[in-house]
C-alpha positions as CSV (number, residue, x, y, z in Angstrom):
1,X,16.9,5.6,-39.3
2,X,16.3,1.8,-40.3
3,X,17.2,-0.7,-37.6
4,X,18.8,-3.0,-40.1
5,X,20.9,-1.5,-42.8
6,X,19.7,-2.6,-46.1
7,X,22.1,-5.7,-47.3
8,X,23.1,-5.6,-50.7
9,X,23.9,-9.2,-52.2
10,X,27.0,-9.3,-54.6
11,X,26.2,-11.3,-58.0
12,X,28.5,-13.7,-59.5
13,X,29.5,-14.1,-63.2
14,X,25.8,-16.0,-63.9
15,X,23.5,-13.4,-62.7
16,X,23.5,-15.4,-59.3
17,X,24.1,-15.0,-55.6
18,X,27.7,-15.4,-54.8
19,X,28.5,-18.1,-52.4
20,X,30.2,-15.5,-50.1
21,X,26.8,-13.8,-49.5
22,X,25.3,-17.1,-48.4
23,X,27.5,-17.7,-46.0
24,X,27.3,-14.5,-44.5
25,X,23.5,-14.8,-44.3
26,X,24.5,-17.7,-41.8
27,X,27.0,-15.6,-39.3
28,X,26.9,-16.5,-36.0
29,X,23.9,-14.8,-34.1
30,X,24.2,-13.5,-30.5
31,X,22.1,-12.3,-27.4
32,X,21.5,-9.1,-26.7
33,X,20.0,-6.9,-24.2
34,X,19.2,-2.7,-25.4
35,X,18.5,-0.1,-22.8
36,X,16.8,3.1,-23.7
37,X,16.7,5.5,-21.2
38,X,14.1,8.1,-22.8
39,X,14.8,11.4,-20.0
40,X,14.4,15.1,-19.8
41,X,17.6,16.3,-20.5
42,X,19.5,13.3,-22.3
43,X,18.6,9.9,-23.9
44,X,20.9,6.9,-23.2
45,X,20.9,3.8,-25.3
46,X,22.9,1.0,-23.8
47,X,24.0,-2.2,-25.9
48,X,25.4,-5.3,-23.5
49,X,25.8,-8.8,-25.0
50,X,24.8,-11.5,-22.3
51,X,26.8,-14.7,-22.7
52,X,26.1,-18.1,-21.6
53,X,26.5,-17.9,-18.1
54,X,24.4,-14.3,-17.6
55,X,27.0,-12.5,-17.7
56,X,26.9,-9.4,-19.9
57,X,29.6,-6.7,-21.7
58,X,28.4,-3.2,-22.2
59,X,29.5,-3.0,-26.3
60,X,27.9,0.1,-27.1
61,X,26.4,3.0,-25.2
62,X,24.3,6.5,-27.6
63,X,24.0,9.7,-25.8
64,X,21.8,12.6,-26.9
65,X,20.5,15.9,-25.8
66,X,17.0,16.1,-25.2
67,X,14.6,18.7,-25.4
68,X,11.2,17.2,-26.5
69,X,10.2,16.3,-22.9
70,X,9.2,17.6,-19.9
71,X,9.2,16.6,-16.4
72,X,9.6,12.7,-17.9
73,X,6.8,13.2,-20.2
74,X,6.9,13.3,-24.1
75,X,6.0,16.8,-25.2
76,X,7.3,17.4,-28.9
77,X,7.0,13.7,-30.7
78,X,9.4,15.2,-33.4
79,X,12.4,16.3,-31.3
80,X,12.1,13.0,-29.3
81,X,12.4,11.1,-32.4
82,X,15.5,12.8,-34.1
83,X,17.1,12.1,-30.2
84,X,16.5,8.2,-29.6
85,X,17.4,8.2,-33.5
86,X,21.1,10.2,-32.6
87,X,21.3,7.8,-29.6
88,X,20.2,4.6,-31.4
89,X,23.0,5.4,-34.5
90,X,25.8,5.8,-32.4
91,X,25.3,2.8,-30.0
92,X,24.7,0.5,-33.1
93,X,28.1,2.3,-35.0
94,X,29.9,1.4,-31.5
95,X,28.6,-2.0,-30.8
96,X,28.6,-2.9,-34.3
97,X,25.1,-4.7,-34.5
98,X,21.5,-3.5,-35.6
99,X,19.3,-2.4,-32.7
100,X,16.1,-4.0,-33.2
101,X,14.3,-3.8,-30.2
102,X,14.7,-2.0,-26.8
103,X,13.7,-1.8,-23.4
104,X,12.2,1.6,-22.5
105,X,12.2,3.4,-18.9
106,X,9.0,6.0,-18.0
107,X,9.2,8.2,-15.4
108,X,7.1,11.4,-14.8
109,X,5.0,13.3,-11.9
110,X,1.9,11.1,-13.4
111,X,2.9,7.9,-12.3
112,X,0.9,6.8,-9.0
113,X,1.2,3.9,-7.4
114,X,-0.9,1.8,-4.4
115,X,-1.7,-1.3,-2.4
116,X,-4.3,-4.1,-3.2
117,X,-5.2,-7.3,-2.7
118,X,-6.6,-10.4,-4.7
119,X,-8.2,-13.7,-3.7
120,X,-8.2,-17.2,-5.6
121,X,-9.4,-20.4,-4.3
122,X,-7.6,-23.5,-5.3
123,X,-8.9,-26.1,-7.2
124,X,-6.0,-28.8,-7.0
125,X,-7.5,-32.0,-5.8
126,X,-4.1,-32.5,-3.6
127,X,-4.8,-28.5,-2.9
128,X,-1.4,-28.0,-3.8
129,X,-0.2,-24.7,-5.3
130,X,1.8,-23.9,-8.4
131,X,2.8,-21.7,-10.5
132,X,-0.4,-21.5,-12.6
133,X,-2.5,-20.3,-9.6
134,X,0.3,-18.2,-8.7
135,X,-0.3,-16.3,-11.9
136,X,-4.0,-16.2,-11.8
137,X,-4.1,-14.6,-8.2
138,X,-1.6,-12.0,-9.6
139,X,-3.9,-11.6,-13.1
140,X,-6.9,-11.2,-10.6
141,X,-5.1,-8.1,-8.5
142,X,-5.8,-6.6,-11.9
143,X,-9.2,-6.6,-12.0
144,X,-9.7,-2.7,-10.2
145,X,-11.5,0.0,-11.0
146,X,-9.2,2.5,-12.9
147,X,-10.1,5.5,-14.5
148,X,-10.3,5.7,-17.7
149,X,-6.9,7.5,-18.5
150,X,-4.7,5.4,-16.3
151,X,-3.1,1.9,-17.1
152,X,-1.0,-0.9,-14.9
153,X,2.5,-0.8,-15.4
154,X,3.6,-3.3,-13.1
155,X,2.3,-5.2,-10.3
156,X,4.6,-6.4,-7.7
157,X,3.9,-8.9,-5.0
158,X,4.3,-8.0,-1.0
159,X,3.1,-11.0,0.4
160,X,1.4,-14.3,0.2
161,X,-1.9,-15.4,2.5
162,X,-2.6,-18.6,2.7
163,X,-5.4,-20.0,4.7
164,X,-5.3,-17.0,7.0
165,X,-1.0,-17.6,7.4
166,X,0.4,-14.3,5.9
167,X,4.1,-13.3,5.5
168,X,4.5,-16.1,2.8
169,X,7.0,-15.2,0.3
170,X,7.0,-18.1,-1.7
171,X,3.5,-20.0,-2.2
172,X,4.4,-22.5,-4.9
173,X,4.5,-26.2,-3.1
174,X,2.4,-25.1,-0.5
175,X,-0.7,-26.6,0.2
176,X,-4.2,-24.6,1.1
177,X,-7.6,-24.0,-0.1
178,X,-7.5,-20.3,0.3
179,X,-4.7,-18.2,-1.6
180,X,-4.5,-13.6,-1.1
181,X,-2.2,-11.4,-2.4
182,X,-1.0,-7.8,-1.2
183,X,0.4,-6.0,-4.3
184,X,2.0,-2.7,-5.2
185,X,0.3,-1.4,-8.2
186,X,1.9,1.2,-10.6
187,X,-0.1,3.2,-12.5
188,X,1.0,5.7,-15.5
189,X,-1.1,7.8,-18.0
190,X,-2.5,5.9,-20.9
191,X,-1.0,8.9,-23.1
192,X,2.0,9.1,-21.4
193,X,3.1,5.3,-21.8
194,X,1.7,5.3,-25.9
195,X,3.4,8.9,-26.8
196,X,6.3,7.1,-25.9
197,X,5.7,3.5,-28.1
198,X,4.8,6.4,-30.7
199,X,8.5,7.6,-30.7
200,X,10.4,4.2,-30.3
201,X,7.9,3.1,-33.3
202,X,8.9,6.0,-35.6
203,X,12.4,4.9,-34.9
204,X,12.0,1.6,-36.4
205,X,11.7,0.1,-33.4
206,X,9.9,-2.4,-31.0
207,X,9.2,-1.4,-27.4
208,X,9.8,-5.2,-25.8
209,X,9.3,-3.7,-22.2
210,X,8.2,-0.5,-20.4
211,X,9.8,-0.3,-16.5
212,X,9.3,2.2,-14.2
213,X,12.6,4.0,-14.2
214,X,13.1,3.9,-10.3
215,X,12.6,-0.4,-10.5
216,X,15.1,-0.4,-13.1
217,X,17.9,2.2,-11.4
218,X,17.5,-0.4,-8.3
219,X,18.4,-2.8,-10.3
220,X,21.9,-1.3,-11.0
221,X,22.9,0.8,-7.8
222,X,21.1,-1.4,-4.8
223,X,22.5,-4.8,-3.4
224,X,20.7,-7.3,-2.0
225,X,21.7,-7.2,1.4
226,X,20.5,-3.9,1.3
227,X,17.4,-4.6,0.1
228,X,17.0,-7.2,2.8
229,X,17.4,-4.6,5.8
230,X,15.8,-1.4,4.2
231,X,16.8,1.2,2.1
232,X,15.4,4.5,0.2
233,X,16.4,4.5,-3.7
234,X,16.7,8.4,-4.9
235,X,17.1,8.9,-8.2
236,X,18.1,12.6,-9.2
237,X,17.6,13.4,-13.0
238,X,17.2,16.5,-15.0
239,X,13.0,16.3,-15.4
240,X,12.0,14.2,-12.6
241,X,13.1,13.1,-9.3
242,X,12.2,9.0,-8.8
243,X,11.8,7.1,-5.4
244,X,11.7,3.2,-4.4
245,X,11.6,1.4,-1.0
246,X,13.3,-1.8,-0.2
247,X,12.7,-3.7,2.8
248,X,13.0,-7.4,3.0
249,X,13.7,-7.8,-0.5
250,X,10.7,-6.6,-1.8
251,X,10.1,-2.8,-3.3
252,X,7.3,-1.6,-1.1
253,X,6.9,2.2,-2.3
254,X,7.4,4.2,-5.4
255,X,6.8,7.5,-6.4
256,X,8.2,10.3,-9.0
257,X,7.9,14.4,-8.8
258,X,8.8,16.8,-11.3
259,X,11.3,18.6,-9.3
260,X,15.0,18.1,-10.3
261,X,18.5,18.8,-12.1
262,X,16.6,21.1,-14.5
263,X,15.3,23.2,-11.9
264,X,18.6,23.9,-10.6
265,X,19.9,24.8,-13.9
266,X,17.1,27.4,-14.4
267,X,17.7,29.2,-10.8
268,X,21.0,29.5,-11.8
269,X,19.9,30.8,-15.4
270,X,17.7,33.2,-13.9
271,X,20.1,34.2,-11.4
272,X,23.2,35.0,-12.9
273,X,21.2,36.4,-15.9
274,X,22.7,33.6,-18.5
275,X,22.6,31.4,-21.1
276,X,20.9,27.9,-20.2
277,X,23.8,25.8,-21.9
278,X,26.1,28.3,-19.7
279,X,24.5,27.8,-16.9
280,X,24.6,24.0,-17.0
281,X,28.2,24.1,-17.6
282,X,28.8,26.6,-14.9
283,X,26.3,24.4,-12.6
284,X,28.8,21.2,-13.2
285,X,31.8,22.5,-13.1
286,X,31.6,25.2,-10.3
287,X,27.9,24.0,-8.6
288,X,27.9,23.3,-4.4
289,X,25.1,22.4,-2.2
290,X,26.6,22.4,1.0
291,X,27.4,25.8,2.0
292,X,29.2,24.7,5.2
293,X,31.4,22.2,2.9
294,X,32.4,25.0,0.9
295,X,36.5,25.2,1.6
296,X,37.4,27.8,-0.7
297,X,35.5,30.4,-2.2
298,X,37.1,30.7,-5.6
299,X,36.6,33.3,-8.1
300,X,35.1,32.4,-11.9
301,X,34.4,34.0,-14.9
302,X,31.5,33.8,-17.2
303,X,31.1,35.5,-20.7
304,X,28.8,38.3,-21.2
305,X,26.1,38.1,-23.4
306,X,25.9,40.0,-26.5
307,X,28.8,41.5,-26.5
308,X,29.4,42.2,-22.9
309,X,32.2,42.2,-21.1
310,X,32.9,39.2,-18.7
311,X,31.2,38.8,-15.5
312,X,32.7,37.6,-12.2
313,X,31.1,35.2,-9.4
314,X,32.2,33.5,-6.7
315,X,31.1,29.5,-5.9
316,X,29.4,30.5,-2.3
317,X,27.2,33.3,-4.8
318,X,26.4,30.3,-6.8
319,X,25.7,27.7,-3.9
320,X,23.2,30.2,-2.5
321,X,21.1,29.6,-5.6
322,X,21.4,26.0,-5.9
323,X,21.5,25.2,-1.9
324,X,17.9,26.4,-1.6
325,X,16.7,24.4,-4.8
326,X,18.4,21.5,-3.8
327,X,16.6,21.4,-0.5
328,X,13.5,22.0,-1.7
329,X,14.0,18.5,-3.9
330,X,15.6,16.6,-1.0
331,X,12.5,17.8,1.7
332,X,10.0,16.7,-1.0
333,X,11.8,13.0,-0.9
334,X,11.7,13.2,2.7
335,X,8.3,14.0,2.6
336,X,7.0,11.2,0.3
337,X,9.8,8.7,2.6
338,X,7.5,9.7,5.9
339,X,4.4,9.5,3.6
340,X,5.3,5.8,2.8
341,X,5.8,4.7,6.8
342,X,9.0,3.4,5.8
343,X,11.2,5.9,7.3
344,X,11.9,4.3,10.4
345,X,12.7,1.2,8.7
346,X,15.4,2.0,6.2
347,X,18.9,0.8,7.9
348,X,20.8,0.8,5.0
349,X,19.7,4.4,4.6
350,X,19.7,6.5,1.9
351,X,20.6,6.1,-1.9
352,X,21.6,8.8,-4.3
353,X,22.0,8.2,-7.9
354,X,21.3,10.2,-11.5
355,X,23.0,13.1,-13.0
356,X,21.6,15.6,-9.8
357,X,23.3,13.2,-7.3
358,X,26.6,14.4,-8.8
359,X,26.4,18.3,-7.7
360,X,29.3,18.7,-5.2
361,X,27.9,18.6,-1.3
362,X,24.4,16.5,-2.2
363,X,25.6,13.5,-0.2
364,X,26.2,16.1,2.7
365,X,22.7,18.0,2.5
366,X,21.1,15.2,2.1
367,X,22.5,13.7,5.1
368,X,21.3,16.6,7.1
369,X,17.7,16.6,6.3
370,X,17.4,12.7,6.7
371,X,19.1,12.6,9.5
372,X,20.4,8.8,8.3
373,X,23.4,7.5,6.2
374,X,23.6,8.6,2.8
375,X,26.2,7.3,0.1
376,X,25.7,7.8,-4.0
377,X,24.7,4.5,-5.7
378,X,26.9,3.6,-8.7
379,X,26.1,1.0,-11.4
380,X,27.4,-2.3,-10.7
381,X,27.1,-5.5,-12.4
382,X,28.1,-3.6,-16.1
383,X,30.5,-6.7,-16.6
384,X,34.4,-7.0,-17.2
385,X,35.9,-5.5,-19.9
386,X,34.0,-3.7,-22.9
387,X,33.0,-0.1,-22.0
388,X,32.5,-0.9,-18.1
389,X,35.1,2.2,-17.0
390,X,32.8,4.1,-19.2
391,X,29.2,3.8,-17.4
392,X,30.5,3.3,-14.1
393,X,28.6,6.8,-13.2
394,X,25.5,7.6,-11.8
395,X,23.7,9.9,-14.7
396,X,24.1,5.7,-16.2
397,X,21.9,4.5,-13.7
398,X,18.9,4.2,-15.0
399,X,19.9,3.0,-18.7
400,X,22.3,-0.1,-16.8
401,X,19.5,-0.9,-14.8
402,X,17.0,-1.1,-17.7
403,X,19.7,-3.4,-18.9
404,X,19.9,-5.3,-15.6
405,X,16.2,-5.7,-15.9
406,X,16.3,-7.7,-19.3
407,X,19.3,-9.9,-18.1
408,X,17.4,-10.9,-15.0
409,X,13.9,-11.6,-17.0
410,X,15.9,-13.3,-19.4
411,X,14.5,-10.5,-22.5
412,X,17.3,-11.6,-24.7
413,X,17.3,-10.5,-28.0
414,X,19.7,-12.0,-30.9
415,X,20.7,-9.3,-33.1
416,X,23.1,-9.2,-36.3
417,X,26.3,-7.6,-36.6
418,X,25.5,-4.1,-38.7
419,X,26.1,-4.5,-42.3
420,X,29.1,-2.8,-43.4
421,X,28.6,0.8,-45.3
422,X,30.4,1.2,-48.4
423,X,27.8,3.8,-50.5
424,X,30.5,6.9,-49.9
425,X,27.7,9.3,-48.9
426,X,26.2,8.6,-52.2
427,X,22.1,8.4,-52.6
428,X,21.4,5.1,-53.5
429,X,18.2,4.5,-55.6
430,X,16.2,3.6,-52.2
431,X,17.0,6.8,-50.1
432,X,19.6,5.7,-48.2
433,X,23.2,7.8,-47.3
434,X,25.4,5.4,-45.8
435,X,22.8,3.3,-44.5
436,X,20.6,5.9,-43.2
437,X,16.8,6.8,-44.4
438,X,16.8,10.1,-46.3
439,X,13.4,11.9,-46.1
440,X,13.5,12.8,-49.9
441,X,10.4,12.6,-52.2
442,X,11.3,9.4,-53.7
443,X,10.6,7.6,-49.9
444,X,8.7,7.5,-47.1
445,X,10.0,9.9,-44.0
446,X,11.7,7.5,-41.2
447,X,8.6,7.4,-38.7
448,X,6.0,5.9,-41.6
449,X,8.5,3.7,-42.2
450,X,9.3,2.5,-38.5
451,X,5.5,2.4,-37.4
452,X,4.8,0.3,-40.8
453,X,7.6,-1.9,-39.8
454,X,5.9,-2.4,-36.1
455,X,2.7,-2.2,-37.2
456,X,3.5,-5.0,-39.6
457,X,5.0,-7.1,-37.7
458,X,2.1,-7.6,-35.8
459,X,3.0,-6.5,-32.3
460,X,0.5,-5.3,-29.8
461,X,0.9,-1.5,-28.9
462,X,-0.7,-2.6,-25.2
463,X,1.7,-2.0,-22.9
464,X,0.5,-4.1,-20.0
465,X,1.6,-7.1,-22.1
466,X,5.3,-8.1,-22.4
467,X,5.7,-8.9,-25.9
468,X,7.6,-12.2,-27.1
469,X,10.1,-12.1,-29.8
470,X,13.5,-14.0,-30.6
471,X,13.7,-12.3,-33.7
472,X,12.7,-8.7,-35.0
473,X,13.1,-8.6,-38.4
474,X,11.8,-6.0,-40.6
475,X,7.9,-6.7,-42.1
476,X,8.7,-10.2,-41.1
477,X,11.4,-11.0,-43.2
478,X,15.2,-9.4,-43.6
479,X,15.1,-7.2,-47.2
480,X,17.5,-8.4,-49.7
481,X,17.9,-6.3,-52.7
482,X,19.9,-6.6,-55.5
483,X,22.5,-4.6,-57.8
484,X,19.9,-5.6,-60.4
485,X,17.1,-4.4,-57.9
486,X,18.7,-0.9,-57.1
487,X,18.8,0.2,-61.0
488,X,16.0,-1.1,-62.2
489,X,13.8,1.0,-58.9
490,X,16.2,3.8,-59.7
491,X,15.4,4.2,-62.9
492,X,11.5,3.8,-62.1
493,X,11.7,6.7,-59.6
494,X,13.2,8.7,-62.5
């Protein structure tokens, strides 16, 4: 999959470029901000256009099923590929502009996360602090020992010391001689973190930001006032289950385990002795966690495999596979809640968002074991019009807030509208069907091409830095080819 289609200049009667291709080289450019939620059982691209005054309109959301990860970790490069290429096509084909770039969530049970502090002297002669030293303290939280394997994703401040006076928020202006930091540091796997460049990369694409999938979900579901007072972010997906803890406006506690949504779709593979994809479906459409919110116990059929005749089940034969599952998951979160000292501290409660938040009864059970106010979180801030209706659901948590993210860093990117396709499903002397990269003999396979693309363009694969880009063209420039062009390499590769 390219991330620009190929643009194919029309001559005119001298051999020249016609006037009509000029001006379309100068079309009016727009921002963008691209989501790519990378998970277990689906990946989510999200297109929103932000306008002047930070507002955005969703214009194009991909989905596609995916099975080359586990538990929020990449485990088959290939099958990841082919899905974030799926989801990539059809968010381009329904916002109608090349995808370029993207910002990319990563989750998984081998993200850890801690507190730390850094010290800085300042060296103002008025000993007033700005923003500079603001940014050196936080570059100087970095410096801590770290095995090998492990890298800083984020680093987010707590609090502010200065001259012995903690509980500072907001340092810049202040004056001192002394200035410390508390931090929350997130750590991932080195591998983890680059398998995942690796598959953006072999898209054609360029990672401008990794986030920690529970930050970015916040970003979409929580409120500020909420925030302010205390509350527990839980965010249900089909690999991994992700937490974050608000209080005072700050997130003070993260953490991710690899029990979720899948898990509950295995029990009740193993249990009812059926397909996986039946079991989802049955799981979704028939699935209960609550036992004792169970009104009616309805009857439902499920085909038999090979041949077989139909079996028959009932929903409270289902709930007592998933009700024991879904505990299991919702204990863990309490557990890692009490673990954080938070728990007497959240007033707002309890959020539940992702795809597993869904199940019928989770709000209820969930309620039980935390003994506090529980509500599901539902994306907000998606904008007026455009595909808003759409994504206003939690399994779109994640890829909003990733999209949330970029508005509020101000990661805009200004893409092109998507060059029109007229090739009919013909193979065009450079390997492309309708504006997609064949893997034929006569060109490279889409992932050398995407990784060349990136790898030329001179962007750093570290993922601690944040790249800068206002433009993401291919190998630097934006290829033009042609009618001339196309014959004379087709007849070459003859």
């Amino acid at each position: 999959m390219s991330r620009m289609k190929k643009i194919v200049e029309p001559l005119d009667a001298s051999g020249n470029v016609s006037e009509t291709a000029s001006l379309a080289d100068h079309s009016p450019v727009r921002n963008f901000v691209v989501g790519l939620d990378i998970g277990t059982t689906k990946i989510c691209a999200i297109v929103a256009e932000v306008h002047g005054d930070g507002t955005m309109t969703v214009v194009g959301i991909g989905r596609a099923p995916s099975d080359g990860l586990n538990r929020g970790v990449v485990v088959n490069i290939e099958k990841t590929v082919n899905s974030i290429r799926e989801a990539i096509d059809k968010a381009q084909q329904q916002s109608g502009v090349a995808i370029e770039e993207v910002i990319v969530g990563i989750a998984g049970d081998h993200i850890q996360s801690f507190q730390t502090t850094g010290i800085i002297s300042i060296s103002n002669p008025n000993r007033e602090i700005g923003r500079l030293d603001v940014n050196r303290l936080l570059e100087e939280t970095r410096n801590i020992a770290l095995p090998a394997d492990r890298r800083i994703l984020h680093i987010i401040p707590q609090d502010y010391i200065i001259d012995g006076q903690d509980g500072i928020k907001e340092p810049v202006g202040m004056s001192g001689i002394r200035m410390e930091a508390r931090v929350h540091v997130v750590t991932g796997l080195v591998t983890a973190a680059q398998n995942i460049y690796r598959c953006v990369e072999r898209v054609g694409l360029r990672v401008r930001d990794l986030v920690l999938e529970p930050i970015a979900s916040s970003y979409s579901v929580l409120d500020d006032e909420e925030k302010e007072v205390g509350v527990a972010l839980i965010d249900i997906g089909g690999g991994t289950t992700d937490i974050a803890i608000f209080e005072e406006g700050i997130i003070r506690h993260t953490a991710v385990f690899g029990i979720a949504g899948r898990q509950v779709t295995d029990d009740i593979r193993k249990g009812l002795g059926i397909l996986a994809k039946e079991a989802e479906r049955v799981k979704r459409e028939y699935g209960h966690t609550y036992g004792a919110g169970l009104t009616q116990d309805d009857i439902f059929m499920i085909p038999g495999v090979g041949g077989r005749k139909p079996m028959e089940f009932t929903k409270s034969m289902l709930c007592q596979i998933i009700q024991p599952r879904m505990e299991e998951l919702l204990e863990f979160a309490y557990a890692e809640i009490r673990r954080s000292g938070y728990m007497e501290r959240l007033s707002a409660g309890v959020v539940l968002t992702g795809g597993g938040s869904l199940l019928r009864g989770t709000e209820d059970l969930a309620s039980d074991i935390f003994g506090l106010s529980v509500k599901i979180g539902i994306p907000v801030g998606c904008g007026r019009g455009g595909l808003a209706p759409e994504i206003e659901n939690p399994q779109f948590a994640t890829g909003i807030g990733l999209i949330r993210y970029g508005v509020r860093h101000e990661q805009y990117t200004r893409l092109h509208d998507l060059e029109p396709d007229n090739s009919n499903d013909v193979l065009s002397a450079n390997g492309y069907v309708n504006g997609a990269k064949t893997t034929n003999n006569a060109g490279s396979a889409n992932g050398a091409n995407g990784q060349d693309a990136y790898n030329n363009g001179g962007a750093s694969n570290d993922f601690d830095i944040e790249p800068t880009l206002d433009n993401a063209p291919i190998n630097g420039n934006y290829e033009r080819i042609t009618v001339f062009d196309r014959m004379k390499s087709f007849f070459q590769e003859l």
